[in-house]
N, C-alpha and C positions, 0 to 999 in steps of 0.2 A: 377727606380720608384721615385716619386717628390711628392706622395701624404701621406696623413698618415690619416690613415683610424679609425674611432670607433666600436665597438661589441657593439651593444646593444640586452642585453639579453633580455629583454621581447618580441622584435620582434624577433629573430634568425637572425639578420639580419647585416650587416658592413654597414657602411657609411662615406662618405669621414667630416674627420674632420676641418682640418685647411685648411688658405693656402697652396698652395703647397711649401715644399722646393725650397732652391734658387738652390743646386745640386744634380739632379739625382744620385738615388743612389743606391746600393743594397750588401747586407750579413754586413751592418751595426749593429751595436748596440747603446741602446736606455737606457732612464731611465728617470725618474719625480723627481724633487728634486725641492724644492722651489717653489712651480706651475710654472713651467717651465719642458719642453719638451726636453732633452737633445739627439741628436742625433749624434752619434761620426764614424767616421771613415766611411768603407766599399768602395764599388766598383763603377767607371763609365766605362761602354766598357772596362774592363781589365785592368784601372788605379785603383790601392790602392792610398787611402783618407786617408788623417790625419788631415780632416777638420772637424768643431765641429758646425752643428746649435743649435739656442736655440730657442723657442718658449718660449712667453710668453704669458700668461694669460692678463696680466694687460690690452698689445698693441694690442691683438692677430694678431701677425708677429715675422716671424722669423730675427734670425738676426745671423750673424759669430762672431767668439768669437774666442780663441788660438785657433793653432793645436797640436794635437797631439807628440810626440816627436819621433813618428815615423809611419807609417802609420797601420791602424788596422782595420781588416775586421774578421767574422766570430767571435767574442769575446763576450765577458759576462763583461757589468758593474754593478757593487753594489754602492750605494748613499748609506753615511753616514754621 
């Protein structure tokens, strides 16, 4: 999946938010820090990722940034 989606609750409804990512992807994990979209690691067709987009507000576009130090799917990050 290459998209990243919004809940808005007054309608019950999802809609597609940003551009799409630059790599399909899926059982990634996510998080907001700095208005910025952090999306790290997860799956293409049965390759583990240890690539990091970021979204930003300012440009809104994503862009690659380090990887990982080792590849990470199905994980839980916390921003502090």
């Amino acid at each position: 999946m290459s998209t990243v989606e919004q809940y808005i609750p007054e309608a019950n409804k999802w809609e597609q938010l940003l551009p799409q990512l630059q790599v399909a992807r899926c059982f990634s994990c996510s998080c907001v820090l700095d208005n910025k979209i952090f999306v790290i690691g997860g799956t293409n067709n049965g390759n583990m990722l240890s690539s990091v987009e970021i979204w930003s507000a300012e440009t809104n576009a994503w862009s690659t940034s380090f990887e990982t130090a080792d590849p990470v799917f199905a994980a839980t990050v916390v921003p502090f």
